[in-house]
Phi, psi and omega in degrees: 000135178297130158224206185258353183288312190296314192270348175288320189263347178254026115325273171312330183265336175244023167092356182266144180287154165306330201268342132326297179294341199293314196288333183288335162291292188310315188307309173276329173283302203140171112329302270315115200200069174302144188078323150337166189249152195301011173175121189211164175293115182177122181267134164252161193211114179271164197273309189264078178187162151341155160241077190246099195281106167242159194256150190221122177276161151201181170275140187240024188200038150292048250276000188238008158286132181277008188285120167232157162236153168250203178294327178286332187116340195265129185278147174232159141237117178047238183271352164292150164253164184236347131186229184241149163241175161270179095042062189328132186249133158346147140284016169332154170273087191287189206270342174189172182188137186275144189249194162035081183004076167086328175320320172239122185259153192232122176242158199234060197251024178213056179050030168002304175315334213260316211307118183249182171116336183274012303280303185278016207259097176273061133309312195280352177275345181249179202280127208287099161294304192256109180318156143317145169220111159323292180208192165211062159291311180311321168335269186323332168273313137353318154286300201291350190273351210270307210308307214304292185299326193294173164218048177248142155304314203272020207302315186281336179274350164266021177283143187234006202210121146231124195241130175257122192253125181190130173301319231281328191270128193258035179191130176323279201284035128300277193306338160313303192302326188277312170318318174307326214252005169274336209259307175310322168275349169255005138275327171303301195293348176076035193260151164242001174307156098042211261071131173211139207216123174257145201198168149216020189265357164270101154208030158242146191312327154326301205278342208256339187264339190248344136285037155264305315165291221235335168263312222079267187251117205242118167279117186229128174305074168275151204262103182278286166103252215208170164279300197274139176041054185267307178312345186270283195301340196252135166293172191294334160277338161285336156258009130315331184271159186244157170298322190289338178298316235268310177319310160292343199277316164311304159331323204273300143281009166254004184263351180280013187095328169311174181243108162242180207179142194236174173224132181231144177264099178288146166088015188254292188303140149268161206295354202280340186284336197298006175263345181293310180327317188294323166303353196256325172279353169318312206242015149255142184268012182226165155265100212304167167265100164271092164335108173276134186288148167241150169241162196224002187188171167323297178302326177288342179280332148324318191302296177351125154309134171316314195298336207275018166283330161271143190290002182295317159333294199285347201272305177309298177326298196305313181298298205296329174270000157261003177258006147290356213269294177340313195252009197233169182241025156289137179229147153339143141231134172301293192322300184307345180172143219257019179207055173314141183263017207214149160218279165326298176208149194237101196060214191281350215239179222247160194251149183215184166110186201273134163253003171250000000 
């Protein structure tokens, strides 16, 4: 059992601040908050830390977590208390939400809820929320009702980043199509962000020349996901591409002008895969998103690498990638991903910058 006794001697013993592992412990673990909904929204702020509020999903209906909040906001592990949370807000897959205190905006534009296929993907457990956008007058609506909700008038002229995070589209010139009428609609509007795309359905020197050419300048995620049991975990279009591709294929897009930059599922894998990575961080212009896996029910706890169910796992996992790290100045950004191996610290060095 995680207690404080426990994160304190695995503090000492593999060189990591506490308030990394506590939270990196929260990811995995959980909640316990029966009835609650099974997977929510909430910043936390720890008591022995920085004071510094990251926003985090987790799971909320773990009932064998020793992580509890009460009515109040105040977070525990088992009878210690550990800091504060807000109010957990549902996860649903909405339709877009602003990142970095306003910078970026993240659309959700191709029903994300619906998108099945992934065995570790809890999309399919929550509520289908988010419309399709169709085209791009819904675009356009979207931005505004996003304009609408903010509580800056100026919400949309600080975006400097837009990123589309979506499974769903299961064909190259789909997704082409969907950037174009994205870029076409943030030039009506006089916007000049960025473009960001998470995907694995982009892999041709064509399709790579013609966002260059017609979008621009592309951050593009590819979602690599795992090494292992990929025909099992994974759908089908994401497990076409083989791991051994994706390294040329990053190449490939960045001499077309693009940024790549991949997303890894920390705990699908056992550790023995995580040195494949270093070819793959050779050819990113981003600091990839490594995850930490969550599981939300039983079955999803099966999914798991057997080793990765201990925080010892993640702690190693967290060495072994930094010391690809080590000669290069790409760093974690908190903001970028809400289920970071990073919080606190990177190695010896102290992490700074926006964290929501």
């Amino acid at each position: 059992m995680i207690d404080m006794r426990s994160i304190r001697q695995l503090s000492a013993s593999h060189g990591v601040f506490t308030g990394d592992i506590l939270l990196t412990a929260l990811n995995l673990l959980g909640v316990n908050s029966p009835g609650g909904a099974r997977r929510a929204r909430a910043e936390v702020t720890l008591d022995d830390a920085p004071p510094d509020a990251f926003l985090i999903i987790i799971p909320m209906n773990r009932i064998d977590s020793p992580f509890t909040l009460d009515a109040d906001g105040v977070l525990s592990l088992g009878r210690d208390r550990i800091g504060r949370a807000s109010v957990p807000a549902h996860d649903d897959a909405i339709g877009g939400y602003f990142r970095k205190s306003g910078q970026v905006l993240t659309l959700n534009p191709n029903s994300r809820s619906r998108c099945t296929g992934c065995a570790f993907c809890p999309n399919t457990l929550e509520a289908a929320s988010d419309p399709r956008l169709r085209d791009v007058k819904t675009l356009h609506e979207l931005l505004d009702a996003l304009a609408l909700e903010s509580s800056r008038e100026d919400s949309l002229d600080a975006v400097a980043e837009v990123t589309v995070s979506t499974g769903c589209y299961e064909q190259e010139d789909r997704a082409i199509q969907f950037l174009e009428d994205t870029r076409e609609v943030l030039t009506q509007r006089g916007m000049q962000a960025q473009l960001g795309f998470l995907t694995s359905v982009l892999r041709t020197d064509a399709a790579f020349r013609r966002i260059s050419e017609r979008v621009g300048q592309l951050l593009l995620f590819v979602t690599l996901e795992c090494f292992s049991r990929r025909d099992l975990l994974l759908k089908s279009t994401k497990a076409s591409l083989l791991p051994e591709e994706t390294s040329d294929l990053m190449r490939r897009a960045r001499t077309a002008g693009l940024q790549p930059t991949y997303n890894y599922i920390v705990g699908l894998d056992g550790l023995e895969y995580l040195p494949r990575l270093a070819e793959l961080d050779r050819e990113a212009e981003i600091f990839p998103n490594y995850q930490i896996y969550q599981s939300h029910n039983t079955l999803m706890d099966r999914i798991r690498a057997p080793q990765a169910e201990t925080i010892e796992y993640y702690l190693k996992a967290r060495r072994i990638i930094e010391r690809y790290w080590e000669t290069r100045q790409l760093r974690p950004e908190s903001w970028r991903n809400y289920r970071p191996l990073w919080y606190y610290t990177f190695g010896s060095e102290a992490l700074t910058g926006p964290r929501i």
